[in-house]
N, C-alpha and C positions, 0 to 999 in steps of 0.2 A: 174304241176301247177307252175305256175310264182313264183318268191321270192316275197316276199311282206314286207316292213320295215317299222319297229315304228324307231324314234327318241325321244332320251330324251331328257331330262330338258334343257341341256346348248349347245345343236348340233347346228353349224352353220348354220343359215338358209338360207344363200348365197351358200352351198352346197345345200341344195332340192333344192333353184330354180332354179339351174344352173341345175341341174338330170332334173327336171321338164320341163324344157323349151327345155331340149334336147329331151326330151321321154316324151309325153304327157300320157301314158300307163303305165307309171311307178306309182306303189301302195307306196306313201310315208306317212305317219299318223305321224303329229306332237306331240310331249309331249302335249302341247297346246290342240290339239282335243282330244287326248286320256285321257285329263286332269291327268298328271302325276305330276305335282306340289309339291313337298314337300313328294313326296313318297319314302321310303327308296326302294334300289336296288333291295331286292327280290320280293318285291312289282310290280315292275315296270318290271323285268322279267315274274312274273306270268299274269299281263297285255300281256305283250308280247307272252305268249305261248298261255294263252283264247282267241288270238286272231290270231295267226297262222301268228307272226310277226316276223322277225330276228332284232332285237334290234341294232342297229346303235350307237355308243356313239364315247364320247371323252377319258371316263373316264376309262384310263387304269390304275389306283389304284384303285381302289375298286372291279370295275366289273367283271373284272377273278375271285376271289378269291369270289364275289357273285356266277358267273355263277356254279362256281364249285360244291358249295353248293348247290343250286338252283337244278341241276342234280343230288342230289343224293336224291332229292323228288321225282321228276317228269321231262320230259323231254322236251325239248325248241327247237323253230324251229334255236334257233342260235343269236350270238353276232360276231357281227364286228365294230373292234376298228380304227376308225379313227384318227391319232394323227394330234394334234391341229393346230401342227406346219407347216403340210404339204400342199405343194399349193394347191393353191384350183384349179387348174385344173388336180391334179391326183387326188385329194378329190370328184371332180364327176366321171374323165373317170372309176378307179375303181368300182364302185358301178353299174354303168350303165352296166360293163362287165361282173360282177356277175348276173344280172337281166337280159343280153340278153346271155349267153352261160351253167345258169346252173339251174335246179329248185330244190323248195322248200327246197324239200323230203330230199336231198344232202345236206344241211346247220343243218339240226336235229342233235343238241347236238356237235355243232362247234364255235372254237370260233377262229378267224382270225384277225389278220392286216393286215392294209394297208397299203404301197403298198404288194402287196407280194414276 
């Protein structure tokens, strides 16, 4: 099965629609739609696993040291750390590379930056 990504709270939205307008096939689920709003981290992981998403963020303080915990409840399809700082055309080609060379199954209980 395909990766499939939730974004939180503060994710670029010039990255989805740059992923989006590249691959109209690509499964991207806004904080927005998933109504993630003011939810603390493992909140919004556990969103993410109920729904068989790899978690997309900016937030490399907090989120590792969530996910880690988060995994020793229950397991998650995966977090990938985007930093803020990075252009936004490796901010899409990464993501799009992950979603056309690797599935789901293979992101369970990983957590990665980009680039790699």
């Amino acid at each position: 099965m395909k990766v499939r990504f939730l974004t939180d709270v503060n994710f670029d939205e010039r990255i989805i629609s740059g992923l989006v307008r590249r691959e109209a096939d690509l499964d991207f689920q806004t904080a927005v739609e998933a109504r993630l709003h003011g939810l603390p981290d493992n909140e919004v992981l556990k969103i993410a696993a109920d729904s068989n998403r790899v978690l997309v963020t900016h937030d490399k303080k907090t989120m590792p040291a969530a996910f880690g915990a988060f995994l020793q409840q229950r397991n998650c399809p995966g977090v990938i750390l985007v930093p803020q700082e990075l252009a936004l055309k490796l901010a899409t080609d990464e993501p799009l590379l992950i979603w056309n060379a690797s599935e789901a199954e293979g992101w369970r209980g990983m957590i990665a930056q980009i680039p790699f």
